[in-house]
C-alpha positions as CSV (number, residue, x, y, z in Angstrom):
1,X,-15.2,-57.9,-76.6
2,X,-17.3,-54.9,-75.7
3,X,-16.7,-52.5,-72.9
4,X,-18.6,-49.7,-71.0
5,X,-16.1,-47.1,-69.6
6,X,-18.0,-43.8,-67.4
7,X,-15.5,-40.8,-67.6
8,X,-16.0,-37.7,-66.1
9,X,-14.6,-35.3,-68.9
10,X,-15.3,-32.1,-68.2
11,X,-15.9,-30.1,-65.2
12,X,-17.0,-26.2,-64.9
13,X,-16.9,-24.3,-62.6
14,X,-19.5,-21.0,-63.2
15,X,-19.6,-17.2,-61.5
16,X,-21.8,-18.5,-59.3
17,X,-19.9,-21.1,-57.9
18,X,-22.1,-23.5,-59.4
19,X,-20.5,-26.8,-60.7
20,X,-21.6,-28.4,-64.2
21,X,-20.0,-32.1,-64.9
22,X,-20.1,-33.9,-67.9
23,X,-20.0,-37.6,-67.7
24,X,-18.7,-39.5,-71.1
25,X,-20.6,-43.2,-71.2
26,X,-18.1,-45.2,-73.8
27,X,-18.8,-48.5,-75.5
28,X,-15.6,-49.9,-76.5
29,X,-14.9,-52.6,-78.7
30,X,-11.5,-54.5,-79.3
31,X,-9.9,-51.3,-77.8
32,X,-11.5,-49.0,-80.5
33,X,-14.0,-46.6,-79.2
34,X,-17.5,-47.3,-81.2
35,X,-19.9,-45.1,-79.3
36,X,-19.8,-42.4,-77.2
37,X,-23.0,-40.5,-75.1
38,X,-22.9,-37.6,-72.7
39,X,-24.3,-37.4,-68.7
40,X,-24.5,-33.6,-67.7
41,X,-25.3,-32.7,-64.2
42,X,-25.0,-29.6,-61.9
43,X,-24.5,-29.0,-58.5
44,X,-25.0,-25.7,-56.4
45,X,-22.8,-24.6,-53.6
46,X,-23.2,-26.5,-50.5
47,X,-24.7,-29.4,-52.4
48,X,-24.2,-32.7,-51.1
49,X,-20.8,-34.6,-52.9
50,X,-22.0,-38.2,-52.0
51,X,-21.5,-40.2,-54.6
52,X,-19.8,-37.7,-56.8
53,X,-16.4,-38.0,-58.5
54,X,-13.3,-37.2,-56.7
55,X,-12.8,-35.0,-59.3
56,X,-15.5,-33.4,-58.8
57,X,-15.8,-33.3,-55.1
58,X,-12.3,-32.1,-55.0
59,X,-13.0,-29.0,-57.1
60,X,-16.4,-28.3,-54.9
61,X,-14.1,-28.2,-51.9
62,X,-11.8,-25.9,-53.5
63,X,-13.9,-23.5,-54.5
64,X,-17.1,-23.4,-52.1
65,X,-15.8,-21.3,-49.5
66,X,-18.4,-20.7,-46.9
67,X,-18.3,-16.6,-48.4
68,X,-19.5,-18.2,-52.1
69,X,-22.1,-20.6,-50.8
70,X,-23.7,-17.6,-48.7
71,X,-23.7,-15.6,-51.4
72,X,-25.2,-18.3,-53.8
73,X,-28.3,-18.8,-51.3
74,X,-28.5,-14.7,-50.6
75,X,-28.8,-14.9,-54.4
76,X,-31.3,-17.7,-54.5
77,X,-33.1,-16.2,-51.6
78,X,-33.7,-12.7,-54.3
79,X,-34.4,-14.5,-56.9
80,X,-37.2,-16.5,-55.0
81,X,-38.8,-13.4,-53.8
82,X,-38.7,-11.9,-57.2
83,X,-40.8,-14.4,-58.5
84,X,-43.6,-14.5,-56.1
């Protein structure tokens, strides 16, 4: 019998507060893993968590203080203007 198991596996948290998740897509057969893919996504402070992992949203909550997501979109803010 085949299965499809979606595991988050990994989740970093970067010096900008940004979050990057990797999402392992398993195909398992007779309880023997036979395949394996890999999601990645990212999410920026003060992103929305709907529909995220409570991994995941449990770590954003930790570590987006209001001080890093100001600073992130000071940061974005700069880095738009620079490139005008």
């Amino acid at each position: 019998m085949l299965e499809k198991k979606l595991v988050i596996d990994q989740i970093e948290v970067l010096r900008s507060g940004t979050i990057q998740v990797r999402r392992a897509d398993l195909i398992i057969e007779d309880g023997k893993e036979i395949a394996k893919t890999y999601h990645r996504h990212c999410l920026a402070p003060g992103d929305d968590l709907a529909g995220q992992d409570e991994r995941v949203s449990a770590v954003a909550q930790a570590v987006w203080t209001p001080e890093v997501i100001k600073e992130y979109k000071k940061k974005m803010k700069e880095l738009e203007e620079q490139n005008k």
